[in-house]
C-alpha positions in Angstrom: -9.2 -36.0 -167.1 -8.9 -32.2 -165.7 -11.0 -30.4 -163.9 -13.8 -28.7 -165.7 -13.7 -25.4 -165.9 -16.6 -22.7 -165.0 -18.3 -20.9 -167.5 -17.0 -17.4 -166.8 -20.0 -15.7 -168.3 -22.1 -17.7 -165.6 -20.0 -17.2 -162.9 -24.0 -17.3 -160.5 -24.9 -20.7 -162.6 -26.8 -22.7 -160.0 -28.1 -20.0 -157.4 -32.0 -20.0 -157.4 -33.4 -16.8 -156.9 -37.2 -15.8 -156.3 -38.1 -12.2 -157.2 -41.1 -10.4 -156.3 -40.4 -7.1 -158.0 -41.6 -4.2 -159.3 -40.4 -0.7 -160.6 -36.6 -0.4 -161.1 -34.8 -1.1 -157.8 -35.9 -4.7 -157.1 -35.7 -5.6 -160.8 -32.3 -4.2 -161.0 -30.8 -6.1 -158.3 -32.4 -9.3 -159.8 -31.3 -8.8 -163.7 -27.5 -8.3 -161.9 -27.9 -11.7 -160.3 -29.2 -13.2 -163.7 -27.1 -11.7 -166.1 -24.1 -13.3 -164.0 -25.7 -16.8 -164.6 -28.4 -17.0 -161.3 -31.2 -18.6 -162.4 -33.9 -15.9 -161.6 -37.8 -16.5 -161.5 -39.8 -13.3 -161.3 -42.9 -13.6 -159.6 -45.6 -11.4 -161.0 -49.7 -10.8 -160.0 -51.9 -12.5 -162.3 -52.6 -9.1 -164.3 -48.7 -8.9 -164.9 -45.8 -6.7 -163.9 -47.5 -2.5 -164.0 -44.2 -2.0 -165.1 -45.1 -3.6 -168.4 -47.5 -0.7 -169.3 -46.1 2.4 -168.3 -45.4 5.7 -170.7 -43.7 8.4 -170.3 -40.3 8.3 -168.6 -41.2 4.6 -167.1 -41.9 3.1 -171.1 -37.9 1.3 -170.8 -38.6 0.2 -166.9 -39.2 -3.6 -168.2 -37.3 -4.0 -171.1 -34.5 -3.1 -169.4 -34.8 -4.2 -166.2 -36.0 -8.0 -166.6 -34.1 -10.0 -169.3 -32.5 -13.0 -168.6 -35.4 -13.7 -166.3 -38.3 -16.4 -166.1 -42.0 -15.4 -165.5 -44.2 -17.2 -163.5 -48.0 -15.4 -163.1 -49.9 -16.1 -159.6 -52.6 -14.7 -157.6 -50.4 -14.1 -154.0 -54.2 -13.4 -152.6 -55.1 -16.7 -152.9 -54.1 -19.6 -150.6 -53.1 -21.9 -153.4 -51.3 -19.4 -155.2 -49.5 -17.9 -152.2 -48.5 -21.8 -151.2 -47.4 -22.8 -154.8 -44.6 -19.1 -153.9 -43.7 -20.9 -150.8 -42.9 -23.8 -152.5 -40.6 -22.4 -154.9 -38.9 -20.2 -152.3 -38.2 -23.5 -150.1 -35.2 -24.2 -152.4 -34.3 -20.5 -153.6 -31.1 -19.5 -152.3 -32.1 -15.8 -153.0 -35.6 -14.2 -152.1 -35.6 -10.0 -153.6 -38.4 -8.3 -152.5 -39.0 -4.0 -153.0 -42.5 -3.5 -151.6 -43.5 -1.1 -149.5 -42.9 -1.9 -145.6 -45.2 -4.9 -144.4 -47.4 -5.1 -147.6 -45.5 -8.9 -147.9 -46.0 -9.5 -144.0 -49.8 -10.0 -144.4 -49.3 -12.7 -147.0 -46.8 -14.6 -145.0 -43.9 -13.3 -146.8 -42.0 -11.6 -144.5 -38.1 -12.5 -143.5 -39.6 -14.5 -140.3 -41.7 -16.9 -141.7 -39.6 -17.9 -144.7 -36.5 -18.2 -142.5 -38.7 -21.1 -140.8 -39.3 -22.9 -144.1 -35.9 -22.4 -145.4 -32.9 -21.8 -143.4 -30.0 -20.6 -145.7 -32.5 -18.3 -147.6 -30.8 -15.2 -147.9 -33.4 -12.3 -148.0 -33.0 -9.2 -149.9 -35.2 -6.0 -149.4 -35.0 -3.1 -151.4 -36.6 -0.1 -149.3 -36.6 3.6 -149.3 -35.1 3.7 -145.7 -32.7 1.1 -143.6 -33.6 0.6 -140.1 -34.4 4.2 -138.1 -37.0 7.0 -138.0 -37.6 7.1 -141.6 -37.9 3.1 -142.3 -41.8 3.3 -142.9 -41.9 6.5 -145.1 -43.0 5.9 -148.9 -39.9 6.5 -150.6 -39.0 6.7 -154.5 -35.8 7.2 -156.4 -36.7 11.2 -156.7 -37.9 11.4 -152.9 -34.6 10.3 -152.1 -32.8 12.5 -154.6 -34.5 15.6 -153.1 -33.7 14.6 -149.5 -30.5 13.0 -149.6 -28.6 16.3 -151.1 -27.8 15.0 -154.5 -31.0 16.9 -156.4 -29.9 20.3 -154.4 -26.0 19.5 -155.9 -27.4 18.8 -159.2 -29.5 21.9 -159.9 -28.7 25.8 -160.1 -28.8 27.7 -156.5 -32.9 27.7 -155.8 -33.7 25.3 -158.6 -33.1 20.9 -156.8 -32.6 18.6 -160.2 -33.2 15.1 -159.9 -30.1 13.4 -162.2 -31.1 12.6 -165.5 -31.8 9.2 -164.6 -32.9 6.5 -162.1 -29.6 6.4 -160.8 -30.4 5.9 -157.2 -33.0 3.1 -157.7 -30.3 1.6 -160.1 -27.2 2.0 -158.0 -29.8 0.7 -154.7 -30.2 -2.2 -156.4 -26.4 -2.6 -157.1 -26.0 -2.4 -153.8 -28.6 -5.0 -153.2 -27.2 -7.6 -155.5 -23.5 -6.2 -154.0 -25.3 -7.7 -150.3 -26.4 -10.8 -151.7 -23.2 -12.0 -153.1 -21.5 -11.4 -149.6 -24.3 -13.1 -148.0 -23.6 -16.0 -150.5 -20.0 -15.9 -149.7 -20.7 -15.5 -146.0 -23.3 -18.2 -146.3 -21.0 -21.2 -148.2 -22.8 -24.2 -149.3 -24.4 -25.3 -146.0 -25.0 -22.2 -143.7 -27.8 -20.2 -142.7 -28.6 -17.2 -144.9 -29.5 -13.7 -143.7 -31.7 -10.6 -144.6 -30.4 -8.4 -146.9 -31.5 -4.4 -146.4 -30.3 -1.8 -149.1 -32.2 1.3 -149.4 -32.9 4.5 -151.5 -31.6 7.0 -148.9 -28.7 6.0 -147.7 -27.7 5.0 -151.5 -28.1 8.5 -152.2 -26.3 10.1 -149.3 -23.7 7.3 -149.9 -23.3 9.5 -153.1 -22.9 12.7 -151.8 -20.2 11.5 -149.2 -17.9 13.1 -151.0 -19.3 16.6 -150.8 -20.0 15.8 -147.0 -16.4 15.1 -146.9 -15.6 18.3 -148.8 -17.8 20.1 -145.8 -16.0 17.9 -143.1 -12.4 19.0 -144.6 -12.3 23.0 -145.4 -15.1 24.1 -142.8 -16.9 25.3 -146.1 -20.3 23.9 -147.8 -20.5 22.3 -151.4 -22.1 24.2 -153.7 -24.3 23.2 -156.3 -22.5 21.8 -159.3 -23.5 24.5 -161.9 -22.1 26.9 -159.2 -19.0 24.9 -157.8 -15.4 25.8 -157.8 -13.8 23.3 -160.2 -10.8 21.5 -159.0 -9.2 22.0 -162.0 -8.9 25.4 -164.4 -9.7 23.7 -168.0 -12.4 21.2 -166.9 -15.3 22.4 -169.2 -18.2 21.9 -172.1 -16.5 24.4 -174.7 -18.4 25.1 -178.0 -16.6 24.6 -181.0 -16.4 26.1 -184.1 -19.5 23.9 -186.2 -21.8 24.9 -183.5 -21.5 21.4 -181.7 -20.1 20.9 -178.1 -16.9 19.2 -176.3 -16.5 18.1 -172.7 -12.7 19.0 -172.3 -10.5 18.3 -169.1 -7.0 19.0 -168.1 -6.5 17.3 -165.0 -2.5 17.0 -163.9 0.3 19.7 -164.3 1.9 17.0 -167.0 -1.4 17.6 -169.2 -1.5 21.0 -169.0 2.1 20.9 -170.7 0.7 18.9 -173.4 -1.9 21.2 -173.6 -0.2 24.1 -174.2 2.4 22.5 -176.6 -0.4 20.8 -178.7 -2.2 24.6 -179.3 0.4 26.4 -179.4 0.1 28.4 -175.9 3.6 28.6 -175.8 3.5 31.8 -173.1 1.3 29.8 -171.1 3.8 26.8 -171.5 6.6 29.4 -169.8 4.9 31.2 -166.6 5.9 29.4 -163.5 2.8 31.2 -162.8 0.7 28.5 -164.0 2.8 25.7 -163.3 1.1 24.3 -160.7 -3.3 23.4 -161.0 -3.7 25.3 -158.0 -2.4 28.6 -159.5 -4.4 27.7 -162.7 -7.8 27.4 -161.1 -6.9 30.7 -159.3 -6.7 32.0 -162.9 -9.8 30.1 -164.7 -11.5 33.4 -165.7 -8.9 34.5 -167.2 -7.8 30.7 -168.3 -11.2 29.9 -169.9 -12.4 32.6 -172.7 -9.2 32.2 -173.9 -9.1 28.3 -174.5 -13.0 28.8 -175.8 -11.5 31.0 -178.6 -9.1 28.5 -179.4 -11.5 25.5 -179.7 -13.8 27.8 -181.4 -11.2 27.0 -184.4 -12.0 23.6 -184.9 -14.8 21.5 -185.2 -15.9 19.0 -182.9 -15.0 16.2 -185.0 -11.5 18.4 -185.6 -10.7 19.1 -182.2 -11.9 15.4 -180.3 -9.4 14.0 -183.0 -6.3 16.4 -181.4 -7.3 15.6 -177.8 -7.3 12.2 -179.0 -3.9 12.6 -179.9 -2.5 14.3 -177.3 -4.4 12.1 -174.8 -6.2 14.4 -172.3 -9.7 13.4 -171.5 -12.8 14.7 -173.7 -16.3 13.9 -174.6 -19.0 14.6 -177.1 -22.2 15.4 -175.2 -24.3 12.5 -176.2 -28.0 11.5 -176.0 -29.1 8.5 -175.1 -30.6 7.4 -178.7 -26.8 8.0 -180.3 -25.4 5.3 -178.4 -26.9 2.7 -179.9 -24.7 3.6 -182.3 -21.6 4.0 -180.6 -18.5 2.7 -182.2 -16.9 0.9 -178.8 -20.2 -0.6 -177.5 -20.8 -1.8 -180.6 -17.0 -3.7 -180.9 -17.4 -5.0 -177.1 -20.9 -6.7 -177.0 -22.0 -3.1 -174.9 -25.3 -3.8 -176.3 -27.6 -6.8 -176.2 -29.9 -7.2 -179.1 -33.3 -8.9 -177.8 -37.3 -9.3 -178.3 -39.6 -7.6 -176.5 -42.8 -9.5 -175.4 -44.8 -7.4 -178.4 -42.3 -8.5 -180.4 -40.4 -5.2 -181.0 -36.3 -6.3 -181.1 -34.1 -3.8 -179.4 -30.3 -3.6 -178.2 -29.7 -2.3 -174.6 -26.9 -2.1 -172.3 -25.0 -5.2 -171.3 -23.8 -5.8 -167.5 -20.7 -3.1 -167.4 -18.4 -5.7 -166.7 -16.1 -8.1 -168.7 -14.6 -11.3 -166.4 -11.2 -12.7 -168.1 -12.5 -10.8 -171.5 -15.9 -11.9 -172.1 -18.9 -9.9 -171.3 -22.2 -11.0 -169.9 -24.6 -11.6 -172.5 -28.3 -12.4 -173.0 -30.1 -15.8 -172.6 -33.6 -14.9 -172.4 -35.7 -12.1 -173.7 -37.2 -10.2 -171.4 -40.3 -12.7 -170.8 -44.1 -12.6 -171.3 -46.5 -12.9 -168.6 -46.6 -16.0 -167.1 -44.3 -16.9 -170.2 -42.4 -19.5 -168.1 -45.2 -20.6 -165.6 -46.3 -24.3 -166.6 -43.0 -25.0 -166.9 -42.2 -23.9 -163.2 -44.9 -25.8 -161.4 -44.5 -28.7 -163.6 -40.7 -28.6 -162.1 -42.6 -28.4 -158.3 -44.5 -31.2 -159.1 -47.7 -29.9 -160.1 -49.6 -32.5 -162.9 -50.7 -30.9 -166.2 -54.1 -31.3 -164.5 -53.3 -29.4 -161.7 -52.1 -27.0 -163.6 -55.0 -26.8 -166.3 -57.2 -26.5 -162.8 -55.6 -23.6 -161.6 -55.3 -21.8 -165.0 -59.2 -22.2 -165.4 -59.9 -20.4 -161.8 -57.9 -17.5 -162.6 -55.1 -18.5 -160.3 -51.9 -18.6 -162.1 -51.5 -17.3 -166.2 -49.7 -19.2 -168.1 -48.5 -17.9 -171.7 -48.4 -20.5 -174.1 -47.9 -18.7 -176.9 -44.7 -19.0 -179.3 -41.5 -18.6 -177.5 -39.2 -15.9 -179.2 -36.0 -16.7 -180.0 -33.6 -16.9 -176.9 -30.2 -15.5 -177.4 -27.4 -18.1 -178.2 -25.9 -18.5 -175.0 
């Protein structure tokens, strides 16, 4: 009989990890681990996850952030609540943590005292700052934005833009998850584990390397994006001629040929003059009203077809709400369709990765409060009595309601 083979869609399948997190980061790096098969139990107070109620920009923090996850509901204050996390963390491979330096110390927490009840725990925090001057500042994802140069890149001269979205609490957590795995590897089946540090700042100036590089290279500062010298002369949002826009690029010397063939530029297509992209971006000003009248002679739907064609890279300039209905993510299992907790089904973006072909997909829906609680402490040991007892002092929550349908897996 042959060796079974691993189920490439749960590549994780086995590693126990314990999450106490909130917000974006921590729950990032944690839906990483679980969408790759870990199996992932976030711990959350009593009164639930604060992510679960915000507005505004924050109303897509949970449902996006926490599928694939167990819930279990306790009372951390408490000395039978903050025991029963202890117990579930002395066989966790993975602890993830993103609170606010030493708020987890006081409960008994921190990397120290979990170490002693579990050597190959590998502990992962997700701060604002690593190890240095900084490490006990409050930090968020726009904090670290403003100071770590990518919000002054991002906006006009005068006018810092944080990017359009939580991109360095998303990418901190990537590199959080990014840790853990090589603590894993590092760790093999019967090592001791380690701490884990990624952090906010140092994600975003991580980011920005490149225009510190720029700096480093030609003596001269990076400016602002809406103010910077492309690198390339056609490398653009043009209007076209329906009143819609195209991102358009031309990127190599071997495209610009194309280019000029495919719309008919042929005295462009001749000069040695603009043979070379370095000559070209020399000429953009002269380059670019002249390309903008050209596209102004097609729509959007006209001219993305020709680029198509020729092959040079373009975009439409899409919103978030037109991608659910996106051709290609549709046709590759890009989106996940789930259940919220108030019952509301939505689809949202799978892992961005495929492993031999298959993606990562969904299943659980992102859970309820305390949706997976009895469950848990049954598994620890706890009798249904026990449990019932600590449900009736206000302890742990558990939801007992109807389970929504779970994603075939």
């Amino acid at each position: 009989m042959g060796a079974c083979m691993p189920d490439v869609r749960k590549p994780l399948a086995g590693v126990k990890v314990v999450e106490f997190t909130h917000m974006v980061m921590g729950p990032a790096a944690g839906l990483i681990l679980a969408d790759l098969g870990a199996d992932v139990i976030k711990v959350e107070p009593v009164s639930g996850d604060k992510t679960r109620t915000l507005r505004g920009s924050g109303a897509g923090y949970f449902a996006m952030y926490n599928r694939n996850k167990k819930s279990i509901a306790l009372d951390l204050k408490s000395e039978q609540g903050a025991e029963i996390a202890k117990r579930l963390i002395d066989d966790a491979d993975v602890f993830i943590e993103n609170f606010r330096p030493g708020a987890l110390d006081k409960l008994g927490f921190d990397y120290a005292a979990l170490k002693a009840r579990n050597p190959k725990l590998i502990y992962c925090s997700e701060k604002g700052f690593l190890d240095g001057p900084y490490s006990n500042r409050t930090a968020l994802d726009e904090v670290a934005q403003m100071m770590g140069g990518l919000a002054y890149m991002t906006g006009p001269p005068g006018r810092p833009l944080r990017a359009g979205a939580s991109v360095i609490d998303v990418t901190g957590g990537m590199f959080g998850a990014i840790g853990v795995l090589a603590a894993l590897q590092a760790r093999g089946p019967d090592g001791e584990g380690s701490h884990v540090n990624a952090a906010l700042f140092e994600t975003t100036v991580f980011l920005v390397g490149q225009h510190m590089a720029q700096y480093a290279v030609t003596g001269t500062p990076a400016p602002p994006m809406p103010t910077r010298i492309s690198a390339w002369a056609v490398y653009d949002v043009f209007d076209t001629g329906d009143g819609e826009k195209v991102f358009v690029g031309v990127v190599s010397d071997g495209q610009w040929a194309s280019f000029c063939k495919a719309f008919a530029l042929e005295d462009w297509a001749k000069d040695p003059a603009l043979a070379a992209n370095n000559d070209r971006v020399a000429r953009r000003d002269e380059i670019i009203p002249r390309v903008q009248g050209v596209f102004n002679e097609y729509s959007k739907d006209g001219l993305m077809k020709k680029l198509d064609e020729i092959g040079l890279p373009y975009a439409p300039i899409s919103k978030p709400e037109d991608l659910f209905t996106d051709p290609h993510l549709a046709a590759s299992d890009g989106l996940l369709e789930m259940s919220l907790p108030e019952g509301t089904d939505v689809a949202l973006p799978s892992l961005p990765l495929s492993m031999n072909g298959e993606r990562f997909g969904l299943s659980m829906n992102p859970p309820r409060i305390g949706e997976h609680t009895a469950n848990v402490l049954s598994d620890l040991g706890l009798s249904d009595a026990e449990i019932s007892r600590l449900k009736d002092e206000g302890l742990v929550v558990c939801d007992e309601g109807k389970t929504p349908a779970h994603a075939a897996e």
